[in-house]
C-alpha positions as CSV (number, residue, x, y, z in Angstrom):
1,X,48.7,115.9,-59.1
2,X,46.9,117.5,-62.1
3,X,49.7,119.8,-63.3
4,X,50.6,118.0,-66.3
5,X,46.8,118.2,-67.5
6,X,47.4,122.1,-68.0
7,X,46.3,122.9,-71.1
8,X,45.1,119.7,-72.3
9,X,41.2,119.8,-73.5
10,X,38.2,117.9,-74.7
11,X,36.9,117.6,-78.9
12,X,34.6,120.1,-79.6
13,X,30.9,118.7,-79.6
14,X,27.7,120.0,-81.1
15,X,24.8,120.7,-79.1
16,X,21.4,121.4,-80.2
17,X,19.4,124.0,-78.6
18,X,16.2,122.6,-78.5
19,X,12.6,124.6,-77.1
20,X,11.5,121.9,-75.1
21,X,14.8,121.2,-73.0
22,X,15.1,124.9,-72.5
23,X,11.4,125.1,-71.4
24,X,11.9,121.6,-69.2
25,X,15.5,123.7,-67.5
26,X,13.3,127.1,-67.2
27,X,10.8,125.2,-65.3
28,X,13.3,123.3,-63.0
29,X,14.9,126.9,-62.1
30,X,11.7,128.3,-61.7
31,X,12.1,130.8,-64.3
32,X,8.9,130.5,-66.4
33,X,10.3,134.0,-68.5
34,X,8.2,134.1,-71.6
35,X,11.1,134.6,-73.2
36,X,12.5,131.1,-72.7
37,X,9.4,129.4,-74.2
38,X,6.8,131.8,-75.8
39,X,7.6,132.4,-79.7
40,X,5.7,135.7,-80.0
41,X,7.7,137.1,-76.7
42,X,11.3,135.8,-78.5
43,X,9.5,137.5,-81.9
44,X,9.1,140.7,-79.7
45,X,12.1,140.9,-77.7
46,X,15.2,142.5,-78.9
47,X,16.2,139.4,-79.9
48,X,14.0,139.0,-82.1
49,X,13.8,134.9,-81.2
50,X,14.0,133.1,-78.1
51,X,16.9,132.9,-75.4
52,X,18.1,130.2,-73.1
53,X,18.2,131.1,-69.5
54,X,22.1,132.1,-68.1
55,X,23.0,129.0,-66.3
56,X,21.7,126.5,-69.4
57,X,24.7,126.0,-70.4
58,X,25.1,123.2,-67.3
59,X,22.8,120.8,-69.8
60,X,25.0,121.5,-72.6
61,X,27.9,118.2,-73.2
62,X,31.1,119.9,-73.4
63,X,33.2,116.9,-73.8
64,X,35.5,114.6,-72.0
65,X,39.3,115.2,-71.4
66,X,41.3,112.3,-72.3
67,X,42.7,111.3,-69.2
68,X,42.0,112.9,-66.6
69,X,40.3,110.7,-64.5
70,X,38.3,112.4,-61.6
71,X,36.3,110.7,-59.3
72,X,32.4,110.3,-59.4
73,X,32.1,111.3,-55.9
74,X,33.7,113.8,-53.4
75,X,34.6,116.8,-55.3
76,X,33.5,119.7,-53.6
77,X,32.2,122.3,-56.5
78,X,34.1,125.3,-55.3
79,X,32.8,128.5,-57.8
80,X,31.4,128.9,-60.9
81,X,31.4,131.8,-63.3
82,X,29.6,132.3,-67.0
83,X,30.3,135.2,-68.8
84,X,28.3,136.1,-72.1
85,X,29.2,137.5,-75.3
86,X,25.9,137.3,-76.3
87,X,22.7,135.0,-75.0
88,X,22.3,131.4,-76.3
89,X,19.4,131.6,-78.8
90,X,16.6,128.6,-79.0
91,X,17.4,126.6,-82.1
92,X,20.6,127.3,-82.4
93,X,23.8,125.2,-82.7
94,X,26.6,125.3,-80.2
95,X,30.3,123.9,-80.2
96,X,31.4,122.9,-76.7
97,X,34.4,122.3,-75.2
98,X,36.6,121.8,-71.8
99,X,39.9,122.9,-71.0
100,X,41.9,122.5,-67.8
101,X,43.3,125.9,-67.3
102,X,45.5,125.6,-64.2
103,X,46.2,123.4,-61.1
104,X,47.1,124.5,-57.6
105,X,47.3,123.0,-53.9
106,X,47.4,124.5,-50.6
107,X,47.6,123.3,-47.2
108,X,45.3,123.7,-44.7
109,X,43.6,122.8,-40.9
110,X,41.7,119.3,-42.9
111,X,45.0,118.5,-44.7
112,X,46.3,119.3,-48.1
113,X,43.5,120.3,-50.6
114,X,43.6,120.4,-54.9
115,X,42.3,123.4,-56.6
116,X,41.0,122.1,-60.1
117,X,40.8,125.2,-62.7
118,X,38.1,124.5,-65.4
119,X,37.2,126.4,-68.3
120,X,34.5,125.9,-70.8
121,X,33.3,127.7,-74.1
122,X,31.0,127.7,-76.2
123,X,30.9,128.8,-79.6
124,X,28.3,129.3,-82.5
125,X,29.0,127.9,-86.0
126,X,31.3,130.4,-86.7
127,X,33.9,129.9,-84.2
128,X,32.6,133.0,-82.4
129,X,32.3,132.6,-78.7
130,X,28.9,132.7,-77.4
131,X,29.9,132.4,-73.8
132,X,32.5,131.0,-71.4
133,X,32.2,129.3,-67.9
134,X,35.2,129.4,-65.7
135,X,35.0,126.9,-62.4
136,X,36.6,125.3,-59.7
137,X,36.8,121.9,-59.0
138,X,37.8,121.7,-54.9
139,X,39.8,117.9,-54.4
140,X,40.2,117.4,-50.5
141,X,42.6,115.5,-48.6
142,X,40.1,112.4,-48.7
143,X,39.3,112.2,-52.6
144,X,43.1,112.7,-52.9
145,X,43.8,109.7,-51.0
146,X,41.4,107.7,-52.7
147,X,42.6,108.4,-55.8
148,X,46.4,107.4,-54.3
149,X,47.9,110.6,-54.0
């Protein structure tokens, strides 16, 4: 079903780290860490700056891959890891992209099931990755059949 989109992945886009949208996602966590939002606590911190929180990176546009067409509706979001070379500093530019990593199916009591393997990075301005999110997309035997598989 998705086999042949193995490898294929999205243009690299530049996102903006902006204070206010990390502030606005802090508060929508409910994860007021000075940290986040409070310059003299990013001044003081072993950062020396502000940090975004861990799972910011959901805000962040990582691109579209050309086609693959999933649907809008009925995929089940199956797991989702980040990994960190390093936090995502306030202010700071970051190149996102998408890559479909693998593609599997299994069989089981609610019909055949896809098993969508996602991987995103994001990198600073010098190529250097900043962090990676690995998830899985779950397809059922309902969205397949919608889609005409």
């Amino acid at each position: 079903m998705f086999k042949e989109a193995i490898g294929t992945r999205s243009t690299v886009i530049k996102n903006t780290v902006e204070r206010g949208a990390v502030k606005k996602f802090a508060v929508a966590i409910n994860d007021l860490a000075p940290i986040y939002y409070d310059e003299e606590a990013g001044k003081n911190s072993r950062y020396q700056r502000n940090i975004a929180p861990p799972t910011f990176p959901v805000t962040l546009d990582f691109g579209t891959i050309p086609n693959l067409n999933l649907p809008a509706k009925g995929l089940i979001h199956g797991e989702q890891i980040f990994h960190y070379e390093r936090p995502i500093f306030v202010g700071e530019e970051v190149y996102c992209y998408t890559e479909v990593k693998d593609y599997y199916e299994k069989t089981g009591s609610n019909g055949r099931m896809g098993f969508l393997v996602i991987r995103r990075e994001g990198l600073d301005i010098d190529q250097n990755l900043i962090f990676s999110e690995d998830r899985i997309l779950i397809i059922n035997e309902a969205v397949r059949k919608g889609m005409g598989f």
